[in-house]
FIVO-953420 format. One record per atom (N, C-alpha, C): residue number from 0; residue in one letter; chain; atom name; z, y, x. Coordinates in steps of 0.1 Angstrom, whole numbers. Layout:
BEGIN
[NUM; A; A; CA; [Z; Y; X]]
...
//
This chain:
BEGIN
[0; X; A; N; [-920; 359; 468]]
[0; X; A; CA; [-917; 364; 481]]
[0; X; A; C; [-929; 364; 490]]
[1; X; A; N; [-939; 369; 485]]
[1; X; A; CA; [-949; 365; 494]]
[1; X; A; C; [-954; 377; 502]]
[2; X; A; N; [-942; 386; 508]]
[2; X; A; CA; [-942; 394; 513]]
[2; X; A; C; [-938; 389; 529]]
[3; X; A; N; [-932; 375; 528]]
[3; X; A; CA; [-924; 371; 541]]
[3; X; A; C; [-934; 360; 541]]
[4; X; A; N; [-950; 359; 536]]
[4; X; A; CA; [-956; 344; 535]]
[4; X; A; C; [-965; 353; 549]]
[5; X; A; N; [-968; 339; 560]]
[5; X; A; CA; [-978; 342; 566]]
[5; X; A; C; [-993; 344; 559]]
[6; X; A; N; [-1002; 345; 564]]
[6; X; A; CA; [-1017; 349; 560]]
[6; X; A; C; [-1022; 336; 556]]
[7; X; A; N; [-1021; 325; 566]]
[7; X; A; CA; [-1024; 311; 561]]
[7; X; A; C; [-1016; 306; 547]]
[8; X; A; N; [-1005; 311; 547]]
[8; X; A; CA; [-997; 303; 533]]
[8; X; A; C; [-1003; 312; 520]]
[9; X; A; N; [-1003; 323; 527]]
[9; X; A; CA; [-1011; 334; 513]]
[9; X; A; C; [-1024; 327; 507]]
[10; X; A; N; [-1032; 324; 518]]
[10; X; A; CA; [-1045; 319; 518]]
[10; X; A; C; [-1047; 309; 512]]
[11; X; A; N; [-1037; 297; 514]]
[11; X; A; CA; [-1037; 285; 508]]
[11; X; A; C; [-1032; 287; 494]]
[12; X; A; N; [-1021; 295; 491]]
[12; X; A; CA; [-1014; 298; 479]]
[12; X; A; C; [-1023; 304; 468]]
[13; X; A; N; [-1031; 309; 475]]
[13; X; A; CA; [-1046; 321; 467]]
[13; X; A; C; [-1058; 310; 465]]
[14; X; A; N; [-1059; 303; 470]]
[14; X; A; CA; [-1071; 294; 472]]
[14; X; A; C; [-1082; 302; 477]]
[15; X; A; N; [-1083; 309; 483]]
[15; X; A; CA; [-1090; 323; 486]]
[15; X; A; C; [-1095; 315; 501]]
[16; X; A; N; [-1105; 323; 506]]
[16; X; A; CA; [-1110; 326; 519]]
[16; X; A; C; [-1109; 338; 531]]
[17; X; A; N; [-1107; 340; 536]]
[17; X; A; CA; [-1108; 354; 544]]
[17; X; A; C; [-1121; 359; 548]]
[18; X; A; N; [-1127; 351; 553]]
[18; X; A; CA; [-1142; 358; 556]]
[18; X; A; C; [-1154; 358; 546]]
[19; X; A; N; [-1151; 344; 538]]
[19; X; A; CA; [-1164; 346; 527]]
[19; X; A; C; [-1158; 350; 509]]
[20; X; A; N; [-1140; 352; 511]]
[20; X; A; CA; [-1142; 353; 496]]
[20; X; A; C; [-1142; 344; 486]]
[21; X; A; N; [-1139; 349; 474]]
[21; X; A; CA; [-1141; 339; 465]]
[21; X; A; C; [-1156; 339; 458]]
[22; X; A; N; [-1161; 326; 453]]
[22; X; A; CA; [-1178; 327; 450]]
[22; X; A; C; [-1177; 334; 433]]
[23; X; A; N; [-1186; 337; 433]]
[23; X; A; CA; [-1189; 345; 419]]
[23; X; A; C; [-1185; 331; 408]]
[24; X; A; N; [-1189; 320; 406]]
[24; X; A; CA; [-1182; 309; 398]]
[24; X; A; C; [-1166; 305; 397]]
[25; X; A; N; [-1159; 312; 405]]
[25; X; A; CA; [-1145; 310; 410]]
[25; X; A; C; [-1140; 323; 405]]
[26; X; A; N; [-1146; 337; 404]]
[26; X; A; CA; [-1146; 348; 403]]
[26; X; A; C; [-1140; 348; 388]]
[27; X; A; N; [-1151; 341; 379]]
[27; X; A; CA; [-1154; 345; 366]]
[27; X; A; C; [-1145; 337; 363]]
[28; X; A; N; [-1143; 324; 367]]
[28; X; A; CA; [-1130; 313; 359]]
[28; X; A; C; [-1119; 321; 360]]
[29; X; A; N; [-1112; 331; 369]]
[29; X; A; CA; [-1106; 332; 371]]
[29; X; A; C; [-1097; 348; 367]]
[30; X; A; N; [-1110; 352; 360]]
[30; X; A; CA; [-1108; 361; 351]]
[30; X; A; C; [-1108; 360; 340]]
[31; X; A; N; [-1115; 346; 336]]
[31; X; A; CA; [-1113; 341; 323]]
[31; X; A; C; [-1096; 337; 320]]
[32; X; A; N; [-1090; 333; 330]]
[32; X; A; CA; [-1079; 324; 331]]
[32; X; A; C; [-1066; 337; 330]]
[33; X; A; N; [-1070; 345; 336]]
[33; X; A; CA; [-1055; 358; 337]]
[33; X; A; C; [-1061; 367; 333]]
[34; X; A; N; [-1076; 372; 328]]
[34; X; A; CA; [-1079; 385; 322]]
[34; X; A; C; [-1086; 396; 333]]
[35; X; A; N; [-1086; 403; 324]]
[35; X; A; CA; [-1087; 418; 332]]
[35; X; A; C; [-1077; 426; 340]]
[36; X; A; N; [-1080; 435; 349]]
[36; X; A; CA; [-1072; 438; 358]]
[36; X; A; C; [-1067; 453; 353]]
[37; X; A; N; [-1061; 448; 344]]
[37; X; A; CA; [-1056; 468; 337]]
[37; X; A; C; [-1044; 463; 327]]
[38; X; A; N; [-1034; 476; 324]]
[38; X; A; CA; [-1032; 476; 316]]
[38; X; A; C; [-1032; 476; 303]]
[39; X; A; N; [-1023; 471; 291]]
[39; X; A; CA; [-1030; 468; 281]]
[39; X; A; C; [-1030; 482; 276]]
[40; X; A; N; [-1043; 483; 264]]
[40; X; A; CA; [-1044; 497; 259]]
[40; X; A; C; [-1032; 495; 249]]
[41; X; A; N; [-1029; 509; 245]]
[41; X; A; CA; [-1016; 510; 237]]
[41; X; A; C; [-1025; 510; 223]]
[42; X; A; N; [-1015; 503; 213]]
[42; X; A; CA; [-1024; 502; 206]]
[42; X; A; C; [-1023; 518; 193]]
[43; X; A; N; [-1038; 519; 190]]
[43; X; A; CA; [-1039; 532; 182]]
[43; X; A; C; [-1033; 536; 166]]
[44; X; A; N; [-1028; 544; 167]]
[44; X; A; CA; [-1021; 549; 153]]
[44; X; A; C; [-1028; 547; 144]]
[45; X; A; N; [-1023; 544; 129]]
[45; X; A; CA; [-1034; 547; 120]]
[45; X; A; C; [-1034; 560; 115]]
[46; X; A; N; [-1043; 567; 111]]
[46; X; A; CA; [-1042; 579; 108]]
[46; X; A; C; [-1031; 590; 96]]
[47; X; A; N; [-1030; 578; 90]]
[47; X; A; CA; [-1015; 582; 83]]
[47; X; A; C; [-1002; 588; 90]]
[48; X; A; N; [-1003; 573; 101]]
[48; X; A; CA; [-988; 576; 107]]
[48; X; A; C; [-991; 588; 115]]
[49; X; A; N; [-1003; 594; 118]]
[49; X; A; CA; [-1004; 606; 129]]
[49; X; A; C; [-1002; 618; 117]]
[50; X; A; N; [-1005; 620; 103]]
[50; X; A; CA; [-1005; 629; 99]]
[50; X; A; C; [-988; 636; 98]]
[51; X; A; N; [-983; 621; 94]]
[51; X; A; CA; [-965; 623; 92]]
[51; X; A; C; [-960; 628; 101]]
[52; X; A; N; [-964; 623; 114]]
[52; X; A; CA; [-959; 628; 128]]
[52; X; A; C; [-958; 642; 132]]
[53; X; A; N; [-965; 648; 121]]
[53; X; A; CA; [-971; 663; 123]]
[53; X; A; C; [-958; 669; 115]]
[54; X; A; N; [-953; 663; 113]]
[54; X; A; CA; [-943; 671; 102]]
[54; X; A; C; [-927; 670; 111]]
[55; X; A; N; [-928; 662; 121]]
[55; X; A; CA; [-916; 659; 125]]
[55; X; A; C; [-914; 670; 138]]
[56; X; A; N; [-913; 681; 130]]
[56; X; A; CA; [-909; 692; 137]]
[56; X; A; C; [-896; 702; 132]]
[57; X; A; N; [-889; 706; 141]]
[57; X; A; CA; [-877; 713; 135]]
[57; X; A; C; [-883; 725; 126]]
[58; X; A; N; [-894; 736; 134]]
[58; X; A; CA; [-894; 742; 127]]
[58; X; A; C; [-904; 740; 113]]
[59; X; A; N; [-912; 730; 114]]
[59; X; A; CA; [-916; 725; 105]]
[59; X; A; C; [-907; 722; 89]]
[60; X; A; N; [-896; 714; 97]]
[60; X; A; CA; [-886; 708; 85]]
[60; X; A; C; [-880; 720; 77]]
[61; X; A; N; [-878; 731; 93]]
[61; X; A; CA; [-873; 745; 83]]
[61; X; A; C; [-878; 752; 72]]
[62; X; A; N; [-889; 752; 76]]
[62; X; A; CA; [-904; 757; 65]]
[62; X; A; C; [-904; 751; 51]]
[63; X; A; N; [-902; 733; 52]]
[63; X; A; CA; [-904; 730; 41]]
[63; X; A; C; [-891; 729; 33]]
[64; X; A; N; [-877; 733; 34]]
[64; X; A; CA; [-866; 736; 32]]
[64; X; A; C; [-866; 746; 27]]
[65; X; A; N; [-874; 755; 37]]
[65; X; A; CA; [-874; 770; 27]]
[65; X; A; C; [-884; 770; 13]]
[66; X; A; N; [-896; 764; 14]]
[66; X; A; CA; [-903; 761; 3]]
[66; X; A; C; [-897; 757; -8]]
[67; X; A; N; [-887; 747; -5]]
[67; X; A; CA; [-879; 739; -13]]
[67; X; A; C; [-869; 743; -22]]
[68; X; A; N; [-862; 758; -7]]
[68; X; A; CA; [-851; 769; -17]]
[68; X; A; C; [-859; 776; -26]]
[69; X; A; N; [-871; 781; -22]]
[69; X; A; CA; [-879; 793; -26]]
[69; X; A; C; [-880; 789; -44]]
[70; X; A; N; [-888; 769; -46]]
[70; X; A; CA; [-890; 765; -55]]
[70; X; A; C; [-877; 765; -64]]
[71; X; A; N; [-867; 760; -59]]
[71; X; A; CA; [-853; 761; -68]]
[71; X; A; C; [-850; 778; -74]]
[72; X; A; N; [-849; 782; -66]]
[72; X; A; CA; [-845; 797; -68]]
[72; X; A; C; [-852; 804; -81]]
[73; X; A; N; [-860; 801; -78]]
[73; X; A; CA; [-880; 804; -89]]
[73; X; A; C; [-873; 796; -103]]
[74; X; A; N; [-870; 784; -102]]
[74; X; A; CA; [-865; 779; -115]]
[74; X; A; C; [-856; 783; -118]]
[75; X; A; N; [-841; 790; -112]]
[75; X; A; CA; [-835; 789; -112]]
[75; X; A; C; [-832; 803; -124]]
[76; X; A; N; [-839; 812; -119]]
[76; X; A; CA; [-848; 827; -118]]
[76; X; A; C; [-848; 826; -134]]
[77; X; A; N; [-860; 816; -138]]
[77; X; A; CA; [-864; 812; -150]]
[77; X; A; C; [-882; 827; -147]]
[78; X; A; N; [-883; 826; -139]]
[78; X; A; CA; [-895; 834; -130]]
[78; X; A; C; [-905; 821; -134]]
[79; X; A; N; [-908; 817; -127]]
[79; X; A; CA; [-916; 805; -129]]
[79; X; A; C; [-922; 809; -116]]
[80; X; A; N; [-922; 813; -105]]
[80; X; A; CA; [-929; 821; -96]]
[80; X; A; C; [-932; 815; -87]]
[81; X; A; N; [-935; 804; -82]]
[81; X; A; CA; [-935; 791; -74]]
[81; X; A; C; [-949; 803; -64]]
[82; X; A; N; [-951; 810; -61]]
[82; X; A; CA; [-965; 813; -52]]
[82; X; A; C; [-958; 809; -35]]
[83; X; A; N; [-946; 815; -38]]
[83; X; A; CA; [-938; 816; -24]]
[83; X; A; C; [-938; 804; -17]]
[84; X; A; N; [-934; 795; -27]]
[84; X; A; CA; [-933; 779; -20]]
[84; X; A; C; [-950; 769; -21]]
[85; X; A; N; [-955; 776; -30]]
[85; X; A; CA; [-971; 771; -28]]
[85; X; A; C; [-972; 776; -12]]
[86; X; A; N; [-975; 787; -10]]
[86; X; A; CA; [-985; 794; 2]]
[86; X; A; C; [-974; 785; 15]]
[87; X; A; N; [-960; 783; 15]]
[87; X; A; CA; [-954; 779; 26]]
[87; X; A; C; [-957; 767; 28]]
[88; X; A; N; [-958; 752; 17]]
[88; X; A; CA; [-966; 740; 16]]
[88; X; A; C; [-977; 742; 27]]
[89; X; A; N; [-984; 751; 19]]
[89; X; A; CA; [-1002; 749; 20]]
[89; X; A; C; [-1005; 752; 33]]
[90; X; A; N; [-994; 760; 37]]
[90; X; A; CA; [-995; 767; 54]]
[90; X; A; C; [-989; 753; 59]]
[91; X; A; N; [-979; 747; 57]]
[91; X; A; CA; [-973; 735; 67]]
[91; X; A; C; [-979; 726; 68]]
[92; X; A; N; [-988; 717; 55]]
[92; X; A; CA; [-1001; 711; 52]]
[92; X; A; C; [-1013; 713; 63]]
[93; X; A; N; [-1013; 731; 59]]
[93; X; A; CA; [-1026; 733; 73]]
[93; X; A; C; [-1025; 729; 86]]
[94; X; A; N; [-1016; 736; 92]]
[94; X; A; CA; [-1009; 732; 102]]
[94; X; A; C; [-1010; 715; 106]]
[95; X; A; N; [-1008; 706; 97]]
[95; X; A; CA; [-1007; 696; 102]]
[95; X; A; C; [-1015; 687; 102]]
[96; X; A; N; [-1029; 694; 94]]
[96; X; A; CA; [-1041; 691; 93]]
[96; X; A; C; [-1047; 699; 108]]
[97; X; A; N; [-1046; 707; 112]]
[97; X; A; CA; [-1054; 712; 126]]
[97; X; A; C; [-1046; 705; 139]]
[98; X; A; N; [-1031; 700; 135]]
[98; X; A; CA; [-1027; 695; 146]]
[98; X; A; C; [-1034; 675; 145]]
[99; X; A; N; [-1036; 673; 136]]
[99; X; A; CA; [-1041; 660; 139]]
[99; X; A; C; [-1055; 659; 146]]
[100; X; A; N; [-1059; 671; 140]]
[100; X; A; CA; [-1076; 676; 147]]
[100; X; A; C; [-1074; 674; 161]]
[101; X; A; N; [-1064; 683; 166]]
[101; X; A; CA; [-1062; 688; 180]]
[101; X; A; C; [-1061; 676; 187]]
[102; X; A; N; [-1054; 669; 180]]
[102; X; A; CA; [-1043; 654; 187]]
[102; X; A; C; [-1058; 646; 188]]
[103; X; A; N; [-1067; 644; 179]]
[103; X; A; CA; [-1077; 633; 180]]
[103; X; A; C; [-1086; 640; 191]]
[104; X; A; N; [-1089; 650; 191]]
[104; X; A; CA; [-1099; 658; 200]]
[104; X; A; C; [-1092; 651; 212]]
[105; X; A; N; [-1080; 657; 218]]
[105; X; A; CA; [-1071; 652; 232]]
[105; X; A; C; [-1076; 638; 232]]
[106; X; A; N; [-1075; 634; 224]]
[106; X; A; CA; [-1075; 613; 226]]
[106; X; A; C; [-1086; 615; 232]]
[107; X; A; N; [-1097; 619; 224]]
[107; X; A; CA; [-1113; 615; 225]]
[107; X; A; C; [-1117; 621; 242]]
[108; X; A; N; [-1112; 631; 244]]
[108; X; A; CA; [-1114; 640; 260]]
[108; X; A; C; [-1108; 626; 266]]
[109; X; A; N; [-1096; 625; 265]]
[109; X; A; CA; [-1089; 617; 275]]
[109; X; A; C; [-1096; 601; 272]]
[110; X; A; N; [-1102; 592; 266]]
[110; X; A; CA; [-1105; 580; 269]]
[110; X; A; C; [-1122; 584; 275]]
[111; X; A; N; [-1127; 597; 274]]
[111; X; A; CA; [-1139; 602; 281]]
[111; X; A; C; [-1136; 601; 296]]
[112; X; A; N; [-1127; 607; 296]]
[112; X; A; CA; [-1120; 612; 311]]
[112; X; A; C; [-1121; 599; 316]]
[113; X; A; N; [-1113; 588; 311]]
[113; X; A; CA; [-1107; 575; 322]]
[113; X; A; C; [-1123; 568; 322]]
[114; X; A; N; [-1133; 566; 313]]
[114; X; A; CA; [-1144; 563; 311]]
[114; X; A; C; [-1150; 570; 327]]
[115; X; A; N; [-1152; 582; 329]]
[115; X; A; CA; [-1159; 587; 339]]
[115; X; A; C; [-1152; 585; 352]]
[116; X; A; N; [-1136; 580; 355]]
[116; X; A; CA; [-1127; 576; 367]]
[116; X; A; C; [-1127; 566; 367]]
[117; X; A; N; [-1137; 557; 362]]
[117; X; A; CA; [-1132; 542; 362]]
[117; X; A; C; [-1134; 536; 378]]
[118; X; A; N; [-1121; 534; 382]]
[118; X; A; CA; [-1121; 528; 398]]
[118; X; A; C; [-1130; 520; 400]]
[119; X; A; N; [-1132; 520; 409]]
[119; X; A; CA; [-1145; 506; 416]]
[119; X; A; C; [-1136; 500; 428]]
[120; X; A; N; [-1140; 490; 433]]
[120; X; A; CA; [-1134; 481; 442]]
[120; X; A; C; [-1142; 477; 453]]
[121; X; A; N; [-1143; 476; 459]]
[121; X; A; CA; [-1155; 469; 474]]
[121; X; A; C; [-1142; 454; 478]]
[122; X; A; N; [-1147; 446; 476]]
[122; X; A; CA; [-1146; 428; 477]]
[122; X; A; C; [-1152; 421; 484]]
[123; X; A; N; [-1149; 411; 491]]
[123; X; A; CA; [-1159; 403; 496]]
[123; X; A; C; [-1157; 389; 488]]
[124; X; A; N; [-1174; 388; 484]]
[124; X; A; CA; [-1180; 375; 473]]
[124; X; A; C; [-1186; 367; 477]]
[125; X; A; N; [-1186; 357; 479]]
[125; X; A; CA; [-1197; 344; 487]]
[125; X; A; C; [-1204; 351; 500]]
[126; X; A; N; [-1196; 358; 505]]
[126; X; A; CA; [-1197; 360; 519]]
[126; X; A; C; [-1200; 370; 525]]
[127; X; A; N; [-1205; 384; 513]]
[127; X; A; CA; [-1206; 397; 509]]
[127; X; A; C; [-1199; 406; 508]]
[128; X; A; N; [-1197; 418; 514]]
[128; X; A; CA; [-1188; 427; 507]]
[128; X; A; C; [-1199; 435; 494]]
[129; X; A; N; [-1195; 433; 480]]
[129; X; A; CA; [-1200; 440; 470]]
[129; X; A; C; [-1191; 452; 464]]
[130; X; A; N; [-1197; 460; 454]]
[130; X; A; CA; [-1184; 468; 448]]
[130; X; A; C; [-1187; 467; 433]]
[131; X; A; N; [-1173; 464; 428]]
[131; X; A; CA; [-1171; 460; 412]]
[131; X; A; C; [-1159; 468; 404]]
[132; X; A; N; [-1162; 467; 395]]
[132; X; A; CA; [-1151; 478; 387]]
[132; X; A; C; [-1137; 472; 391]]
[133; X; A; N; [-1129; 482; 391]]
[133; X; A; CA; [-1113; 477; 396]]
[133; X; A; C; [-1107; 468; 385]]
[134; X; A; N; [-1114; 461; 370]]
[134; X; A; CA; [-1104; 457; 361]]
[134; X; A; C; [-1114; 446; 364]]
[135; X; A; N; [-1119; 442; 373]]
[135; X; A; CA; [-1129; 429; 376]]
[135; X; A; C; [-1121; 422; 384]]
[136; X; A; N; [-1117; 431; 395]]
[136; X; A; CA; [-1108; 421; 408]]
[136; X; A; C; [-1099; 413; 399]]
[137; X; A; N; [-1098; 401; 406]]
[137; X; A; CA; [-1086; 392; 406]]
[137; X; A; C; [-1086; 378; 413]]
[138; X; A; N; [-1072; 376; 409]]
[138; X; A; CA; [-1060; 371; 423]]
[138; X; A; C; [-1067; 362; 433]]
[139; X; A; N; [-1068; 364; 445]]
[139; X; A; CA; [-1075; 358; 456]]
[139; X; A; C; [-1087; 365; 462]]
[140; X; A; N; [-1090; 376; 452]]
[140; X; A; CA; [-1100; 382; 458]]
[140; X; A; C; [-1098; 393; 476]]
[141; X; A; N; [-1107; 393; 482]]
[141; X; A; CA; [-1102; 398; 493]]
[141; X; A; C; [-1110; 412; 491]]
[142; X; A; N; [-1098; 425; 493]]
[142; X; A; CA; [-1103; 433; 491]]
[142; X; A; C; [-1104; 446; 499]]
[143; X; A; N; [-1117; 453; 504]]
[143; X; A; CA; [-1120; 460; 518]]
[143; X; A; C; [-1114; 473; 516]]
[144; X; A; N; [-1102; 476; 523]]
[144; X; A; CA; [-1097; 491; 523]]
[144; X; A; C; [-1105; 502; 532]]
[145; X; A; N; [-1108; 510; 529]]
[145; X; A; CA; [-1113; 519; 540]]
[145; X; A; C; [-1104; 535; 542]]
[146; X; A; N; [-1098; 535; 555]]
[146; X; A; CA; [-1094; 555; 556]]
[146; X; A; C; [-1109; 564; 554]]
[147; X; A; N; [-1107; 572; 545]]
[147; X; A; CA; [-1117; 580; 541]]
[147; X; A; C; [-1115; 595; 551]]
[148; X; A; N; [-1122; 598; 559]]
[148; X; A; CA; [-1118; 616; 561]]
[148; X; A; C; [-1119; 628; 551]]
[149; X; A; N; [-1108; 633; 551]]
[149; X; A; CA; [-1115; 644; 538]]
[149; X; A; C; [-1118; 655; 547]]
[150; X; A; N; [-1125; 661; 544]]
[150; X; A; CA; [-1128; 674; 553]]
[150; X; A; C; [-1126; 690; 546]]
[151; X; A; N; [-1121; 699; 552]]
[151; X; A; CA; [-1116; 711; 543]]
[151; X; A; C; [-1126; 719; 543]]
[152; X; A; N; [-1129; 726; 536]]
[152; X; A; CA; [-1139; 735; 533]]
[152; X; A; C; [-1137; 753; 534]]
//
């Protein structure tokens, strides 16, 4: 409830300071003690489970159904004519060989992307305001908000 705490109970509760901050020795215990300030990354597929995933499509399932009749029918025939159900494989195969491509490419953009947005923070540290990556801050640290003007162009 430390929404109803005065500033002094916060203060004391944080072990924190108002004007100088927490010191860079207090900083780093204390990131040592609760971590980084992010959440956790999800963890990554192995590349197997991403190929299978490719398959879990309706019209995918329909494809390889029809391959499946195509191959019965061929036997059934006494044809031996399996090309129909090769080329429909080979095509759903492909497909799910360029969709794993596509899917890794997206990852690789996207942990680029968060890489280049990585927030920064402005804090005050043994009596400074400095600026440090936003998965640095933690608890007690006092941190400098500023209203920005945007201006229209």
């Amino acid at each position: 409830m430390e929404y109803s705490m005065s500033k002094e109970e916060i203060r004391r509760k944080l072990k924190s300071n108002f004007s100088v901050g927490l010191s860079e020795e207090e900083a780093r215990e204390r990131l040592k003690k609760y971590g980084k300030n992010k959440l956790e990354d999800k963890k990554k597929e192995n590349i197997i489970v991403k190929f299978i995933k490719q398959f879990n499509d309706f019209m995918i399932i329909i494809l390889i159904i029809a391959s499946v009749i195509s191959g019965v029918m061929a036997k059934i025939d006494g044809t031996g004519d399996y090309i129909e159900s090769i080329i429909i494989i080979a095509i759903v195969v492909f497909n799910a060989i360029m969709g794993l491509i596509q899917e890794n490419k997206a990852e690789k953009s996207l942990e680029a992307l968060q890489k280049m947005s990585a927030p920064v923070c402005k804090v005050i540290r043994n009596g400074k305001q400095i600026i440090i990556p936003g998965e640095d801050v933690v608890i007690g640290d006092i941190i400098i908000l500023e209203a920005r003007k945007l201006c229209a162009s």
